[in-house]
C-alpha positions as CSV (number, residue, x, y, z in Angstrom):
1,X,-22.7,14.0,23.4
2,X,-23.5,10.4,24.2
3,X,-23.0,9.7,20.5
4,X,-19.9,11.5,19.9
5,X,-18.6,9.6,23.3
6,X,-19.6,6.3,21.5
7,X,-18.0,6.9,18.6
8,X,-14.4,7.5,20.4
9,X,-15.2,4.1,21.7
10,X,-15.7,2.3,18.5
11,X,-12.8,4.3,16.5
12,X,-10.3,2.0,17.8
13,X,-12.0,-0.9,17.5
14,X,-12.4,-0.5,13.8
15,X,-8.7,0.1,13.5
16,X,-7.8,-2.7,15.8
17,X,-10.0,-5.0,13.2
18,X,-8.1,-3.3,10.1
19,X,-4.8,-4.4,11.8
20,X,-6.1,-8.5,12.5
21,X,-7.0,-8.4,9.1
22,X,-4.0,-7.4,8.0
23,X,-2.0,-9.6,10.3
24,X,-4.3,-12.6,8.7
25,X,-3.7,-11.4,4.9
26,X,0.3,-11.1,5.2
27,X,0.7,-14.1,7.4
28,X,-1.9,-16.3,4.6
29,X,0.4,-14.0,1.5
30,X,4.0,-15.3,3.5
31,X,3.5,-18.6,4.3
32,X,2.1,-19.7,0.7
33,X,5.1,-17.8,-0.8
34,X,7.5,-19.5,1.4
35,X,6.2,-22.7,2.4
36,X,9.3,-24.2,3.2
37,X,10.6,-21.8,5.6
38,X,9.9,-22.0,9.0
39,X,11.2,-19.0,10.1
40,X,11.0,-16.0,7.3
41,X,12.7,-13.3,7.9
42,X,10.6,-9.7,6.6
43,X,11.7,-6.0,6.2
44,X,9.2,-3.2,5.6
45,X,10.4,0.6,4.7
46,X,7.4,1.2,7.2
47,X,7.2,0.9,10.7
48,X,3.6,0.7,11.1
49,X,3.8,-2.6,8.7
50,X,6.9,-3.9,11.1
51,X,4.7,-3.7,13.9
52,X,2.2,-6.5,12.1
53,X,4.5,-8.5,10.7
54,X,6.0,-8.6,14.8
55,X,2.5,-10.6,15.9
56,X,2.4,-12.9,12.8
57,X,3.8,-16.7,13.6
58,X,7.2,-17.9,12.1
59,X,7.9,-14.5,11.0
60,X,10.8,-11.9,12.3
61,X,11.2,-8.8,11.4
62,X,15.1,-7.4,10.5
63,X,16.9,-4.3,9.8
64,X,19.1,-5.0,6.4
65,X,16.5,-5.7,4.1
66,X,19.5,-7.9,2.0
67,X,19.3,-10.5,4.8
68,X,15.1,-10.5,4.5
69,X,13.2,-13.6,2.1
70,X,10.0,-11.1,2.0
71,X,10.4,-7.4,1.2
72,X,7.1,-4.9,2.4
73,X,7.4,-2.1,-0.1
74,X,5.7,1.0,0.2
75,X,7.7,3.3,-1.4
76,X,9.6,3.0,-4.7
77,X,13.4,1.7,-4.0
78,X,16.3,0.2,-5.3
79,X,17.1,-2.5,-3.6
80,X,18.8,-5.2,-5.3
81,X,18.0,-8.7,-3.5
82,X,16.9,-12.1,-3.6
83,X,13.7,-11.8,-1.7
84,X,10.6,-11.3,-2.8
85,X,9.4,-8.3,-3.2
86,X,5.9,-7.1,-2.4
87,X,4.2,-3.7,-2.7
88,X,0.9,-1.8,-0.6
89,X,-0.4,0.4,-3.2
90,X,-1.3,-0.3,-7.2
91,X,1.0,2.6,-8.0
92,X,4.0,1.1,-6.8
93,X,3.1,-2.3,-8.4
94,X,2.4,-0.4,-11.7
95,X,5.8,1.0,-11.4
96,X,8.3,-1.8,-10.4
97,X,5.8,-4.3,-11.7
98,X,8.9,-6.2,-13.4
99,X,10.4,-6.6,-9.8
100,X,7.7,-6.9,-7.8
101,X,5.8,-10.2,-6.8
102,X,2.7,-8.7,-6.2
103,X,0.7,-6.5,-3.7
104,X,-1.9,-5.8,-0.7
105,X,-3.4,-2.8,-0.6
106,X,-7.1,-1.2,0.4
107,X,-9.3,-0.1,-2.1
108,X,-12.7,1.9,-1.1
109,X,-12.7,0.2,2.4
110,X,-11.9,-3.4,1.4
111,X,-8.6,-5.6,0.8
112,X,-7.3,-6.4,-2.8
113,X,-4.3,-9.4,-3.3
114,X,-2.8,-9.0,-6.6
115,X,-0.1,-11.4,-8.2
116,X,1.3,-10.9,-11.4
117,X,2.0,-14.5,-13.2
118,X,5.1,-13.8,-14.6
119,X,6.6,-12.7,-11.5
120,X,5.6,-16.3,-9.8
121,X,7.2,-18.2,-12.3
122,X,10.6,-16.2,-12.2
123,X,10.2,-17.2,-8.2
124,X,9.4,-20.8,-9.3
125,X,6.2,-20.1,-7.1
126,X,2.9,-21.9,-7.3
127,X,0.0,-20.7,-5.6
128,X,-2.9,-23.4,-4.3
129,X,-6.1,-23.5,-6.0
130,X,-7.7,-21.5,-3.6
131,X,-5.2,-18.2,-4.5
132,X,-5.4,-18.4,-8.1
133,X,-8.1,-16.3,-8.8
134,X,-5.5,-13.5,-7.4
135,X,-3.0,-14.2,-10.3
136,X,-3.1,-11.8,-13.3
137,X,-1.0,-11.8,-16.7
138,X,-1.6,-7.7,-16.8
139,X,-2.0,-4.4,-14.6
């Protein structure tokens, strides 16, 4: 009993630190894609992701995701914009990996960053030192 008390305890905990983690990764994978913006604007097709983007600094969330600089992908879409696309899962970076920028996703408990070179240059983007050993020519 005591254990299975303690455990409902920690459970949220845990998630809360999956969600600052998150809020950490996105807001470091924004700002070095958009260093110039002070305010970037982000649209997610989920709403759990909306609701970390919403805590991270010089970021706001909106509806159309044609007026958004950063685009949150988690399922496959057509959506024919400027901004730069990122996806949560390998599959959908596999897939749309000639629109997409890159990805964030969770692999056997632990965050992968993924950016595909060829992508970066058609953004004219150029990571710092310390993100470069995320860049990859292939999937």
């Amino acid at each position: 009993m005591k254990k299975t008390i303690l455990l409902l305890l920690l459970v949220p905990l845990l998630f809360a630190s999956d969600i600052k983690t998150e809020q950490k990764i996105y807001g470091l994978i924004i700002h070095t894609l958009l260093p110039q913006k002070t305010e970037i604007k982000v649209w997610s097709d989920s709403k759990s992701l909306q609701n970390v983007f919403r805590l991270i600094k010089g970021v706001k969330c909106v509806e159309n995701p044609e007026n958004a600089d950063f685009l949150l992908l988690s399922k496959k879409k057509n959506i024919k914009t400027k901004g730069i696309k990122f996806a949560t899962n390998i599959k959908l970076l596999e897939a749309e990996k000639e629109s997409i920028i890159g990805g964030f996703f969770w692999q056997k408990g632990r965050p992968n960053i993924l950016f595909l070179r060829k992508n970066l240059k058609k953004h004219n983007i150029t990571l710092p030192e310390s993100m470069q050993e995320y860049i990859e020519d292939e999937l």
